[in-house]
C-alpha positions in Angstrom: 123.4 153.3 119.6 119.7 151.7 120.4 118.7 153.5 116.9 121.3 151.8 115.3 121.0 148.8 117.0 117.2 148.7 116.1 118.5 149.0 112.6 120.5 146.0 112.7 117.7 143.9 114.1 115.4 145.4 111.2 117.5 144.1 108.6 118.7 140.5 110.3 115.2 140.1 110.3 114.3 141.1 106.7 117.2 138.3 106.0 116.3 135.7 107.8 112.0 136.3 106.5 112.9 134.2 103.4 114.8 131.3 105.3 112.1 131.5 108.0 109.0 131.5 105.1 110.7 128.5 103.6 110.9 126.8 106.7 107.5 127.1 107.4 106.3 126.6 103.5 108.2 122.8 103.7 106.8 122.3 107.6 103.1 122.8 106.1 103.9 120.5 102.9 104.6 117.9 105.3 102.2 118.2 107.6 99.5 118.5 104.8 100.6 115.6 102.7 100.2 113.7 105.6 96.7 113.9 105.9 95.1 111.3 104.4 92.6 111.6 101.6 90.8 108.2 100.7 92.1 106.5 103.8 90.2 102.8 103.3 91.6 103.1 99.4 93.6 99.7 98.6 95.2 99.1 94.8 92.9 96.7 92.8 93.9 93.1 92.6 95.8 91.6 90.0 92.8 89.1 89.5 90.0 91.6 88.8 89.9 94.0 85.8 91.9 96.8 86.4 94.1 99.2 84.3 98.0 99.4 85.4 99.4 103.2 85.8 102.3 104.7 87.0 103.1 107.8 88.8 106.6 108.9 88.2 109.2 111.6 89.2 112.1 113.6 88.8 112.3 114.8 92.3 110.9 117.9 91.8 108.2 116.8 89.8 105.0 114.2 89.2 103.3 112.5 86.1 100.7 110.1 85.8 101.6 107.7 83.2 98.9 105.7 81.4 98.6 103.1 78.1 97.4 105.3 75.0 95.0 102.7 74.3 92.3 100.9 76.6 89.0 100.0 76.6 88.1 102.7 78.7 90.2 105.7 76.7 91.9 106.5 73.5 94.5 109.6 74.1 95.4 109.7 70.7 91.5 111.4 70.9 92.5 113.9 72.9 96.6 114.3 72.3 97.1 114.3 68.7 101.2 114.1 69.8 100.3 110.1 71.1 99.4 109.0 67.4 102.2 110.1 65.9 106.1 108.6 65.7 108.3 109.5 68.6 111.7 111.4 67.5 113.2 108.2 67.1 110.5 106.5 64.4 108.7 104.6 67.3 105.3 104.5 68.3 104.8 105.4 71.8 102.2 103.2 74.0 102.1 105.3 76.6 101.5 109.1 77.6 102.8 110.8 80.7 100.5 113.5 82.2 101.6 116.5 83.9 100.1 120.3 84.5 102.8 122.9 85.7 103.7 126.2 84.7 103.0 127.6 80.9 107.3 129.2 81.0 108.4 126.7 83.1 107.8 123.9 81.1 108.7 125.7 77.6 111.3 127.8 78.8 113.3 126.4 81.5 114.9 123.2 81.5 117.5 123.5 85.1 117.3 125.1 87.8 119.6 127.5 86.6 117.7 128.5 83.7 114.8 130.0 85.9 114.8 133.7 85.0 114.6 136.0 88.6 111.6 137.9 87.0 108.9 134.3 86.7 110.3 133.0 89.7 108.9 136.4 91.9 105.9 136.8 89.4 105.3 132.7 90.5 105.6 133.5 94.2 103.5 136.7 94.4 101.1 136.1 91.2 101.2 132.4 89.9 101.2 132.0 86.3 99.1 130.2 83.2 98.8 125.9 83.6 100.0 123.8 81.0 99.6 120.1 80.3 102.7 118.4 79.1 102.3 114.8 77.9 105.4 112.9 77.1 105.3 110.0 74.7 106.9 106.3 76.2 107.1 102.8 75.5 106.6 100.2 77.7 108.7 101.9 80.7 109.9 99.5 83.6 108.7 100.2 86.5 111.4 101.6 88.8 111.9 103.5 92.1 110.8 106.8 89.8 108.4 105.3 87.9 106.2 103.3 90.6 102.8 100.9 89.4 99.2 101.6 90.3 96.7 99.8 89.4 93.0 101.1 89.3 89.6 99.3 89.0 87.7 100.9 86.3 85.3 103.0 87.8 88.7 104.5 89.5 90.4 104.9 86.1 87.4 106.6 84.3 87.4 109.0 87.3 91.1 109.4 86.4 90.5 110.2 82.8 87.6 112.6 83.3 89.7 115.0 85.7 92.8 115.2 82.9 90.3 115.8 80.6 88.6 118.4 82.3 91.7 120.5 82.8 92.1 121.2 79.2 90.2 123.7 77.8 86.9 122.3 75.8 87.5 122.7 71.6 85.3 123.9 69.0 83.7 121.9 66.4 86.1 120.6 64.0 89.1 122.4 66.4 92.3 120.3 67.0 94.2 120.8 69.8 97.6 122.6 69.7 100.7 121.8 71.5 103.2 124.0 72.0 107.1 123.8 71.2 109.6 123.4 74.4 113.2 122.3 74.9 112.3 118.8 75.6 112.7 116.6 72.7 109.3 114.4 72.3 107.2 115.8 74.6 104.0 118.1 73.7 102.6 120.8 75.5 99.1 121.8 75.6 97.2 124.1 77.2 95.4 123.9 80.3 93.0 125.5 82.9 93.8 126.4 86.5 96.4 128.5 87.8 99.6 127.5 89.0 100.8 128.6 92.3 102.8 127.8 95.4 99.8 126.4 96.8 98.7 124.9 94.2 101.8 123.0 92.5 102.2 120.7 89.3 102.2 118.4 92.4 99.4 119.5 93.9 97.6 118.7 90.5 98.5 114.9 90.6 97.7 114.6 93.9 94.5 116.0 93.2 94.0 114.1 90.2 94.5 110.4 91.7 92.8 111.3 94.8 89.7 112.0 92.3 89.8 109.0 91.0 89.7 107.1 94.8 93.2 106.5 95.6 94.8 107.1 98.7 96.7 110.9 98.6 97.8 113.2 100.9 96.0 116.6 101.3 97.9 118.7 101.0 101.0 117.7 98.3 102.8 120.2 96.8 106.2 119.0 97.0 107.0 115.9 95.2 107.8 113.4 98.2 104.3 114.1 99.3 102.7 112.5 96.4 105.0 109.6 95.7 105.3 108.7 99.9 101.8 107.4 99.2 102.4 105.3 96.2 104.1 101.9 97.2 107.9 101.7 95.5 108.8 99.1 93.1 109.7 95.6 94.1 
């Protein structure tokens, strides 16, 4: 019986290991996006120059979204996708950011569309970044969509750390983007690897807290990047 019963407790505990390496995985990205980075940050006033972002989500994931033109940056310079017509014959003004996953973001739009096989090579291996940039005009801000606004030393710290995840061109090279299942957005390829450390999250957390704004971290869960941005009005 004690062999047997040794056996039992073997596998109980080979079935509980997952629940138990979540547990901790979500206790960490708590604890870590609540460690401030930038702590004396505060937003630029609405009387000195500034450039107004946003940092949006879908729950699962963040985007920094920025105007396609300023004085500071032309992305149509760097995304040929933000000087052309949208899918519905409009030109966009703005470009949302985000790195992630190269399958992920062509190949899986749910949850339910995530293949067994990328979601253990992810855990145990990681897989290639991408950049997708979607293409928007004039969003509202909203409880997703939340305003930032950055002086500009801030924002040309912003732009130089987007730009430096993409991989450099050749002379006279245009950058591709890649085809996915969402309608109007481009895909590009990017440096850096993603993992479960280091998250599409993880890389706008990083990003903003480059440029001087206040960040957890640690933040590779979605509701660690946007605690730290204030919510709409």
């Amino acid at each position: 019986m004690k062999p047997f019963g040794r056996r039992v407790n073997a596998l109980a505990a080979l079935l509980l290991a997952p629940f138990a390496a979540l547990a901790l995985y979500l206790l960490a990205a708590w604890i870590g996006s609540s460690i401030p980075r930038n702590s004396g940050w505060t937003e630029a006033a609405a009387s000195e120059p500034g450039v107004d972002i946003m940092v949006e989500t879908n729950g699962i994931h963040t985007g920094i979204v920025m105007p396609i033109v300023t004085a500071h940056k032309d992305w149509r310079t760097t995304f040929p996708s933000a000087a052309r017509p949208r899918p519905d014959g409009r030109m966009p003004t703005h470009v949302a950011v985000g790195w992630g996953e190269k399958e992920v973001f062509l190949n899986t739009p749910t949850w339910g569309d995530m293949k067994a096989k990328t979601a253990l090579r992810i855990v145990f291996g990681g897989g290639e970044g991408l950049m997708r940039v979607g293409h928007y005009i004039r969003p509202a801000p909203s409880d997703s969509h939340r305003n930032l606004r950055l002086r500009p030393a801030e924002y040309g710290r912003l732009v130089a750390r987007i730009a430096a995840t993409l991989p450099p061109l050749g002379a006279g090279e245009a950058r591709v983007s890649h085809h996915s299942f969402e309608e109007g957005a481009a895909n590009y390829d990017a440096l850096g690897r993603y993992t479960l450390a280091n998250t599409c999250n993880q890389w706008v957390g990083d990003t903003l807290a480059h440029a001087g704004v206040r960040m957890g971290r640690w933040t590779p869960l979605a509701g660690g990047v946007m605690k730290w941005i204030p919510a709409a009005d």
